[in-house]
N, C-alpha and C positions, 0 to 999 in steps of 0.2 A: 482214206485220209488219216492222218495222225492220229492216235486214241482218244486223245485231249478234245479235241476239237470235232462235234458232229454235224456234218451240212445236212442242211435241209430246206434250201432253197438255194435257186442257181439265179443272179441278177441280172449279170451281164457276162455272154461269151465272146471275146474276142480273137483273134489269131495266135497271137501271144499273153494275152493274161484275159482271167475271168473271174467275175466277182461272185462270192456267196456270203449269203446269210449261216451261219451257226451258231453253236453252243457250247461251252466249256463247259463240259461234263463234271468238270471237279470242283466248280463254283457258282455254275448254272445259268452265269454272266454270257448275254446275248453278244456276239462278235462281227467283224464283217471280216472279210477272208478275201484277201488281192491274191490269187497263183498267177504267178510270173515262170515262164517257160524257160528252162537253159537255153543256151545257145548249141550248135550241135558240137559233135566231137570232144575235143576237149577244149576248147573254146570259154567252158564258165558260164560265171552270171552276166546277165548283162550290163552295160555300164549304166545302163538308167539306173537300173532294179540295185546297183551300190549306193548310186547318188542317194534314191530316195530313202533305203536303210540310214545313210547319215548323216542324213539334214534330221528327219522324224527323229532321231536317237538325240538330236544334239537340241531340237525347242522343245518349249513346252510352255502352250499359251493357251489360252481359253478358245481360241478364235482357228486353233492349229490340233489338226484330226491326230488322234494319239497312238502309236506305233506300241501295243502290247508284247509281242514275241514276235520271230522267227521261227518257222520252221523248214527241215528240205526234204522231201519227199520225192521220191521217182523222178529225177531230172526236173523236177520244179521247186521252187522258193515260195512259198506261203507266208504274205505278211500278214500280222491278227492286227486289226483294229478294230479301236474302239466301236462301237454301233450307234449307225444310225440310220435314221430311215428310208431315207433318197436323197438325189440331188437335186438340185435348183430347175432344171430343164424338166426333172420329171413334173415335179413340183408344179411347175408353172401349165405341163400341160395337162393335168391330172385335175388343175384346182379352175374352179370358175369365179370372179374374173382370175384368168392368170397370171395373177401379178403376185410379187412378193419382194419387196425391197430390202436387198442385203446387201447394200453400199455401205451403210457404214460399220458393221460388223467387219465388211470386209477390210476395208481401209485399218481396222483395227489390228486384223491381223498381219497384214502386209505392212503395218509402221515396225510390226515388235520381228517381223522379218527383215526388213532393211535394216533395222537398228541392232539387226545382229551380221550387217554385210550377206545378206544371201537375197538373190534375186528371183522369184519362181518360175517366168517365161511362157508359164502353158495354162494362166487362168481363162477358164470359160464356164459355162453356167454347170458342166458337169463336176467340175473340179471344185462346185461349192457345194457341202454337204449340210443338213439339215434333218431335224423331226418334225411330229405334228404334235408330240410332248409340250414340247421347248421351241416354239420358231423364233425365239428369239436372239437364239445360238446360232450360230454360222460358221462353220468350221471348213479349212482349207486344206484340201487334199492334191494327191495326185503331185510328187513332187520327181519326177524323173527327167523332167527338162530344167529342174533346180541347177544355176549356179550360184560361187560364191563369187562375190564383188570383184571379189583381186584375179578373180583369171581372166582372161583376157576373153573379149566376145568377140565373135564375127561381127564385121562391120555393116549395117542393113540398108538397103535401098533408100536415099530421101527422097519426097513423097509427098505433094500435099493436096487436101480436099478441104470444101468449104465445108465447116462441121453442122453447120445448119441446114444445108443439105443433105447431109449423110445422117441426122437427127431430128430429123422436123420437127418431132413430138416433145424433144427435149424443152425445157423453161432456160431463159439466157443463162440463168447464175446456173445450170448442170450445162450447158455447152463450155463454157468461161471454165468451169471445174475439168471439164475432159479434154480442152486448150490445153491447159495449164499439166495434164497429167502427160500426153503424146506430146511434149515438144521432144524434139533430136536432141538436141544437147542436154545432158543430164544436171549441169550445170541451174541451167533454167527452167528443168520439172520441180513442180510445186514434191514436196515430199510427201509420206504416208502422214506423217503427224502433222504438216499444215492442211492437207486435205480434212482432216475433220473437223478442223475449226473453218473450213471455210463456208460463205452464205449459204449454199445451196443446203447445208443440213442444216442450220439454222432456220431457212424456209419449214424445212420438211418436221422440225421437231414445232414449230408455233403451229402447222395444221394438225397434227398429229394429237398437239395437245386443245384444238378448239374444236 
């Protein structure tokens, strides 16, 4: 690996990219380390691994995981981020009871991403990062199925299930919130900044605070 940067732990292997733990030897500052694979021949970067370089390069929000450097090494692209300790899945399976509520951290950062016209597409419980420092931070990752607003998307299957079914456990005002977040027409989605005024966190901050 680069000189900069020393790994000393391996997080996750995947086919095309894997994650480590390191160290910037010239500042001592803990990293997380995305290697993204070329494509073969002369082929390049892939277009994910563009995307995500320039969405990360272009925010910078409390709630949005922070793209330090590039580097390119042996037919692969090493993104440095910021560090942190795991993601929400592990999180949840790692900790007793499993739960860990980052609805509205999230919303927070998904408002200051809509309100820059960029859409993320591939949130799941891995693509939200956390510590055990700070869980009060919740940071958004993994942006390679990121678009911006204005390009045009594929148009997706409509589709509908009774959500009370598909959430049993849910309370009305977080079904009424997850209505309002999946309608088809964009028109009629509640937005990131109405979602956090709405009741269901208001619920969540009066027990939170009794």
């Amino acid at each position: 690996m680069y000189c900069q940067y020393k790994i000393f732990e391996t997080i996750e292997l995947g086919e095309t990219d894997c994650i480590y733990r390191a160290i910037n030897s010239q500042t001592n500052q803990m990293v997380i380390l995305k290697r993204e694979t070329l494509l073969k021949g002369n082929e390049g970067v892939p277009c994910s691994v563009i995307r995500e370089i320039s969405f990360l390069k272009e925010m910078e929000h409390t709630n949005i995981v922070k793209l330090l450097d590039i580097v390119n090494k042996e037919r692969s692209v090493y993104l440095v981020m910021e560090y942190m300790d795991l993601n929400l899945r592990k999180y949840m399976m790692d900790t007793s009871p499993g739960y860990y509520d980052e609805t509205e951290n999230n919303k927070k950062g998904l408002a200051y991403c809509h309100s820059n016209k960029i859409l993320h597409r591939g949130l799941k419980h891995e693509s939200l990062l956390l510590d055990h420092g700070n869980q009060s931070i919740v940071k958004i990752a993994d942006f390679g199925t990121t678009r911006s607003i204005f390009v045009p998307a594929r148009r997706h299957t409509e589709g509908r299930k009774d959500l009370n079914k598909v959430l049993p456990d849910l309370e009305p005002d977080g079904v009424d919130l997850v209505y309002r977040m999946l309608r088809l027409n964009p028109k009629d989605r509640i937005t990131a900044s109405d979602a956090l005024n709405h009741q269901y966190f208001s619920r969540c901050d009066s027990r939170s605070s009794s």
